[in-house]
Wavefront OBJ file of the C-alpha trace (Angstrom):
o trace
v -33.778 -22.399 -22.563
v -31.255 -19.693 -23.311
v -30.286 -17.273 -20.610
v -28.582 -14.019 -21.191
v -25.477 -13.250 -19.266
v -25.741 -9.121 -18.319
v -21.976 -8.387 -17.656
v -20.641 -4.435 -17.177
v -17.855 -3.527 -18.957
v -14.903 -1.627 -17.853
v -15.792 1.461 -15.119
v -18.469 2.943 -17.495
v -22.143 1.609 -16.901
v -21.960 0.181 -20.559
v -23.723 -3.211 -20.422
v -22.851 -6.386 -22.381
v -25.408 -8.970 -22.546
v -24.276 -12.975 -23.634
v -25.653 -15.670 -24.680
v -24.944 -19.016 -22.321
v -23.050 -20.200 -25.497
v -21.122 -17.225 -25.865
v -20.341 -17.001 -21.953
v -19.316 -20.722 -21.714
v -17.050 -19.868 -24.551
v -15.514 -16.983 -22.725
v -15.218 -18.604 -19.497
v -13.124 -21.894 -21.255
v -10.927 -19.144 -22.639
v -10.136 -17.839 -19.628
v -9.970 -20.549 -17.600
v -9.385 -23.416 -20.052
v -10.692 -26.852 -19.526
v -12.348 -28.236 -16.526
v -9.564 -31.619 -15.005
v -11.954 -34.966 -15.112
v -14.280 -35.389 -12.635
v -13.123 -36.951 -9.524
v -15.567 -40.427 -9.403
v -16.817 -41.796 -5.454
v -14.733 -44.653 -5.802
v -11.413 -43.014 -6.314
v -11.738 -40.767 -3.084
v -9.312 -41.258 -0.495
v -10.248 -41.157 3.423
v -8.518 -38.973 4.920
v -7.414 -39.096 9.195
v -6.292 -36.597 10.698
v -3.384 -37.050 13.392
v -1.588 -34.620 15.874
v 2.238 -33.799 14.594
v 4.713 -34.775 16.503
v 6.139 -31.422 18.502
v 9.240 -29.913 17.372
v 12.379 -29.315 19.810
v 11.841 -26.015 22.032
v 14.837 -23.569 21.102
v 15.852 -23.173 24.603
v 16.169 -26.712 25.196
v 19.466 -28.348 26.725
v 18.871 -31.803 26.890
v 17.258 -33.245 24.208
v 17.648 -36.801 24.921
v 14.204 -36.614 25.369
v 13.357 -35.672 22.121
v 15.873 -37.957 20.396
v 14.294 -40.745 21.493
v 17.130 -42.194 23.737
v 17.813 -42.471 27.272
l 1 2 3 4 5 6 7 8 9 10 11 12 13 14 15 16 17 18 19 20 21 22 23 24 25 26 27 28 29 30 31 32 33 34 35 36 37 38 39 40 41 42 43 44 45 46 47 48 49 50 51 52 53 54 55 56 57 58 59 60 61 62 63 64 65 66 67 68 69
């Protein structure tokens, strides 16, 4: 089944219609080649964590945030 792509050119209301082939071609030159498929098994889980907090700018001990007493 071949469907015809309907694309407008420029600001005129010209009208360009292509083929799938000729739209899959235009679409791999613009955006070149699809990376490999990603497979199930080399997904990584991801867990998200709270950041530590940074030091407060007005801060004038920061023992506390150094870690020692």
């Amino acid at each position: 089944m071949t469907v015809d792509w309907e694309v407008a050119m420029a600001d005129d209301d010209e009208r360009v219609v292509f083929t799938d082939e000729e739209a899959a071609f235009l679409r791999h030159v613009r955006f070149g080649e699809l990376p490999p498929r990603v497979l199930p098994d080399e997904l990584v889980e991801l867990h998200e964590t709270d950041h530590r907090p940074g030091i407060p700018e007005n801060h004038l001990d920061d023992r506390d945030w150094r870690g020692s007493a």
